[in-house]
C-alpha positions in Angstrom: 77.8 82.7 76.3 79.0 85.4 78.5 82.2 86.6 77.6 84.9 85.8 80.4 85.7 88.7 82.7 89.0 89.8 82.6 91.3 91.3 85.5 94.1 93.7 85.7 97.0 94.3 87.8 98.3 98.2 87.9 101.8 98.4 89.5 102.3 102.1 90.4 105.5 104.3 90.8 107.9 105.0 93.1 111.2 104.4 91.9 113.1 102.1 94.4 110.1 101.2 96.4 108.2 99.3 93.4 110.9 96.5 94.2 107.8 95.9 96.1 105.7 94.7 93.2 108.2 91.7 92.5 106.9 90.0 96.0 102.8 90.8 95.2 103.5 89.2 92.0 105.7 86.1 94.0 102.4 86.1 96.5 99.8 86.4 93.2 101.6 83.4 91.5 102.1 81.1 94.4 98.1 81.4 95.0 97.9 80.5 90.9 95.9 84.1 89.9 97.7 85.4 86.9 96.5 88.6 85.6 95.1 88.9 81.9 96.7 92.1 81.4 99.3 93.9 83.2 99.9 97.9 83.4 102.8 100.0 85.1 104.0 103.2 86.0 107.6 104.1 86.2 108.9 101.0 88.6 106.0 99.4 87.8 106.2 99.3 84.0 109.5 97.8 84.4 108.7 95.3 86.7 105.1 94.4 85.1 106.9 94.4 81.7 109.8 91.7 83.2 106.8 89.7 84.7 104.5 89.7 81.5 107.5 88.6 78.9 108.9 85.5 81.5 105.7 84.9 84.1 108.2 83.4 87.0 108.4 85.5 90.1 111.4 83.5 91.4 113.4 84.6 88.2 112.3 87.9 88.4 113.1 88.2 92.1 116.6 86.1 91.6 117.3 89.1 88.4 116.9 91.7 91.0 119.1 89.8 93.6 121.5 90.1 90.5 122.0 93.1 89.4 121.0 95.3 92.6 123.7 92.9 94.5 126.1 95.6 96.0 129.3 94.1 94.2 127.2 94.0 90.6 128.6 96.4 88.0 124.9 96.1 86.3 123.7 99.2 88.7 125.9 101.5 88.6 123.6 104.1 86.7 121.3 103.4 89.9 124.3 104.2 92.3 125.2 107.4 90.5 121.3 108.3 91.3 121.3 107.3 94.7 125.1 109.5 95.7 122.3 112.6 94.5 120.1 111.7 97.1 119.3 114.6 99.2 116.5 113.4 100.8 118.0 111.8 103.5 116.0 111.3 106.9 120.0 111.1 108.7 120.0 113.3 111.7 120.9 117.0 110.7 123.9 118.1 111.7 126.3 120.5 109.7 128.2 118.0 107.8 125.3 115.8 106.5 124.0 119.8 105.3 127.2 120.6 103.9 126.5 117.1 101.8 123.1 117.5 100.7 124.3 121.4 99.2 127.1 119.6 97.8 124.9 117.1 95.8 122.0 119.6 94.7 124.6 121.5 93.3 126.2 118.5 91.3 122.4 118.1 90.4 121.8 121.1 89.2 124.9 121.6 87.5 124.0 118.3 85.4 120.6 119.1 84.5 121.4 122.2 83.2 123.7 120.9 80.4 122.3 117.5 79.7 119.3 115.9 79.3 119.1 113.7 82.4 121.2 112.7 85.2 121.7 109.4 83.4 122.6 109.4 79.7 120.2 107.6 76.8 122.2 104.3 77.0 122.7 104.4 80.8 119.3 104.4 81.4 118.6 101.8 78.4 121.4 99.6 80.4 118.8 99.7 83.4 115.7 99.0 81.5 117.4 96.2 79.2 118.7 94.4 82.4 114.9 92.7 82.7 113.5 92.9 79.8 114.2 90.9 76.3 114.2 92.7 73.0 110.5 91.9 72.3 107.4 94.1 71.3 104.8 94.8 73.4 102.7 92.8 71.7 104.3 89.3 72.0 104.7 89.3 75.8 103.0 86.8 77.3 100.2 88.5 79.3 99.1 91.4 77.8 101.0 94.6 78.8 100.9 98.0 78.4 102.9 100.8 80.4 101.4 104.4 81.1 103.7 107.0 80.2 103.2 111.2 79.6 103.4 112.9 76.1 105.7 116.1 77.2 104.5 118.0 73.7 100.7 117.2 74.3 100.3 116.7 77.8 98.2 113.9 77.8 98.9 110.1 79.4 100.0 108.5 76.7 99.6 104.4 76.4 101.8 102.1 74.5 100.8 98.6 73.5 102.7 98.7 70.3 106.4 98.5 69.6 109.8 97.6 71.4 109.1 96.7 74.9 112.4 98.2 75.9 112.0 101.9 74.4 108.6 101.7 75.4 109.4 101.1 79.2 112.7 103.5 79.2 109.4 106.2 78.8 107.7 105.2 81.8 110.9 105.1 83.8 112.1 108.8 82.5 111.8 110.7 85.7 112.5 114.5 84.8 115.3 115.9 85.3 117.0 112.5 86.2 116.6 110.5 82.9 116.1 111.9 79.0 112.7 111.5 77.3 112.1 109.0 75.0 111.1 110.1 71.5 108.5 107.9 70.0 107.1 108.0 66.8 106.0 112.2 66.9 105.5 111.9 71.1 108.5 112.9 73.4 107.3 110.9 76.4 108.4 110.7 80.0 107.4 108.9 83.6 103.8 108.1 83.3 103.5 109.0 86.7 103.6 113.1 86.1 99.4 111.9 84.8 98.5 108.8 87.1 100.7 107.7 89.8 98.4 104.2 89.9 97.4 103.1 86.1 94.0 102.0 86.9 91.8 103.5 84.5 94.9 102.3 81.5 94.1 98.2 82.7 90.6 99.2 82.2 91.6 100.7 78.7 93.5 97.5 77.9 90.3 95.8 78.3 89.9 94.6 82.7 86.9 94.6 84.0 88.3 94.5 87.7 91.7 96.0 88.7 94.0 95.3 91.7 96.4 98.2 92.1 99.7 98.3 94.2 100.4 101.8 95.5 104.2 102.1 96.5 103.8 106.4 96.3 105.4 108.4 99.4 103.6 109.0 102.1 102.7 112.4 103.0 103.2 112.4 106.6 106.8 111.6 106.5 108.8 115.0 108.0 110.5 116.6 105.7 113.8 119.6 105.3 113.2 122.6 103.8 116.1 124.7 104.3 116.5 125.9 100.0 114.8 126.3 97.2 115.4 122.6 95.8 113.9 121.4 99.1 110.3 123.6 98.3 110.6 122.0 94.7 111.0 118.3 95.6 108.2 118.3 98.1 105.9 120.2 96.1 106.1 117.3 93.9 105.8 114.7 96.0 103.0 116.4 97.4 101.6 116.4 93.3 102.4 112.7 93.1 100.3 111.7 95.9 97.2 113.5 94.7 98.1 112.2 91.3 97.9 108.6 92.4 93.7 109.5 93.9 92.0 108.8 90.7 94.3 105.5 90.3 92.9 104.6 93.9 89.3 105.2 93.9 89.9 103.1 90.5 91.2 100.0 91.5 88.3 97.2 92.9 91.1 96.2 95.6 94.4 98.4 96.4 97.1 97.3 98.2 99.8 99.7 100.0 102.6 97.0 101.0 105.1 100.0 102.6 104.0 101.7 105.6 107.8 103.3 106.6 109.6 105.7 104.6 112.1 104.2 101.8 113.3 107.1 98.9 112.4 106.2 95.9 116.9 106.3 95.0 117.2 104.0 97.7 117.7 100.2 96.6 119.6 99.4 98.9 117.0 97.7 100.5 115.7 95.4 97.7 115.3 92.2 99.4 113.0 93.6 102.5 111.2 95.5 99.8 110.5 91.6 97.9 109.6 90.7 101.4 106.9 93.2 102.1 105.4 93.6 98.9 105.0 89.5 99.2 103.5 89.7 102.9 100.9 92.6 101.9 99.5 90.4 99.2 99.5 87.4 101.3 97.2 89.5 103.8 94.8 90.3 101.2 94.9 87.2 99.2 91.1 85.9 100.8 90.0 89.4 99.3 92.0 89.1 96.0 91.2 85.7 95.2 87.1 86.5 95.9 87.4 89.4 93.4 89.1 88.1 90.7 87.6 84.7 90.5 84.0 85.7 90.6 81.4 84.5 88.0 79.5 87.6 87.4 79.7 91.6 87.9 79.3 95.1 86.7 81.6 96.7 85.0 82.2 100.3 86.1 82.5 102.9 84.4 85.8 104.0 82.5 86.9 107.3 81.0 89.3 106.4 78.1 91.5 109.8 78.1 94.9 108.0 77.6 96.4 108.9 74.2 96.8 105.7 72.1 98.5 106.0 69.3 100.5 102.8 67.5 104.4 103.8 67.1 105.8 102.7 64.0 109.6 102.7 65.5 111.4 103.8 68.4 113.8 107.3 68.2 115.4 108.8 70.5 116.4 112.1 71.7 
């Protein structure tokens, strides 16, 4: 007997526009296609990790309503990120500049004496809002989020150990949360390696992947009046190439958002739901025709994700 063909769903990052995922998974469940395993990036860990431990899209989507609700106390490590926003698209005048110097230089001020932006236990607050204390390996689709190894280098995969340390990694966007110490790795946001974790649902074992790309697009125009401004665009500019090997990956990609939306801005959670829902309801002829096929080749995969089983969870 042929074994059964397996097929994965990688959620990519890009902070608050992977509130995008939650509707692709609402779309995915209402047409009865589960995933057999699940991987994530950043955003995507944590909302691929919520789905795979409690496989209900309305709850997930109702637990967003929740604690992004403007009057919730539960975000206020996200607001705190969002006032340090600089990247607004507002129309330039000399008082929205006079801001944006204002908050770089709270920003830098921060980062020079701490870790992160957010503190350890702020940022565990944010992860531990979705996510039950579980290990990886007792969610109920198989899960694994992509995260970076800042000692080695290398993507680093964890399908071992506490969910919630594991996706505080993923999240850890330099500079605005602390790495996560694991076992002898000191890992951050999986997407500084792949910005779509294609080839990692292939590691876990998919033979075909569907990949949700919520990363910035390029074309948007963009302020360069300082030093901060060159640095933040050179890396969006890195995260977008990043994310090309997770494309060309993937059997089927879906890009839900077509406007602009910074990745601090959450503001806009419920449209986000909305989109990411409508995108995958487009494509679900396509979907559905890949992922319930009979027969196929597998491609080829190049396993270069770091794999090691963590013992416990420290932090630093």
């Amino acid at each position: 007997m042929k074994p059964k063909l397996k097929w994965g769903l990688a959620l990519g990052g890009g902070g608050a526009r992977g509130i995008a995922h939650v509707g692709v998974l609402k779309a995915l469940e209402k047409a009865n296609l589960l995933p057999d395993v699940i991987t994530g990036t950043s955003i995507g860990a944590l909302v691929g990790g919520a789905y795979a431990c409690n496989p209900d899209a309305a709850t997930l989507e109702k637990r967003f309503y929740e604690v992004l609700a403007p009057d919730s106390t539960e975000n206020r490590p996200l607001k705190m990120i969002a006032r340090l926003n600089w990247q607004s698209r507002e129309e330039s005048t000399i008082l929205s500049r006079l801001r944006r110097s204002f908050q770089k230089e709270i920003f830098v001020g921060m980062v020079a004496f701490r870790s992160g932006v957010l503190s350890e236990e702020e940022l565990r607050s944010c992860v531990a809002a979705f996510l039950p204390d579980v290990d990886l390996a007792e969610t109920r689709i198989p899960f694994a989020p992509l995260t970076v190894d800042l000692l080695s280098g290398r993507p680093h995969l964890l399908e071992k150990g506490p969910i919630v340390e594991a996706v505080m990694a993923s999240c850890a966007i330099p500079g605005f949360m602390p790495p996560v110490c694991i076992e002898d790795a000191v890992l951050m946001d999986g997407g500084l390696a792949e910005l779509i974790p294609a080839e990692a649902a292939r590691t876990c074992g998919a033979d075909t992947v569907i990949g949700v790309d919520v990363g910035i697009d390029l074309c948007d125009a963009c302020e360069l009046s300082d030093g901060i401004d060159a640095i933040n665009r050179a890396t969006e500019i890195m995260s977008h190439h990043l994310g090309n090997p997770g494309r060309k990956a993937c059997n089927l990609l879906l890009k839900p958002l077509a406007d602009h939306v910074a990745w601090t801005d959450f503001r806009g959670y419920k449209k986000l739901i909305q989109l990411g829902e409508a995108a995958a309801e487009a494509a679900m002829d396509d979907i559905s025709r890949l992922v319930r096929k009979k027969s196929g080749g597998k491609r080829k995969m190049f396993n270069f994700f770091s794999k090691k089983k963590p013992r416990a969870a420290t932090h630093g």
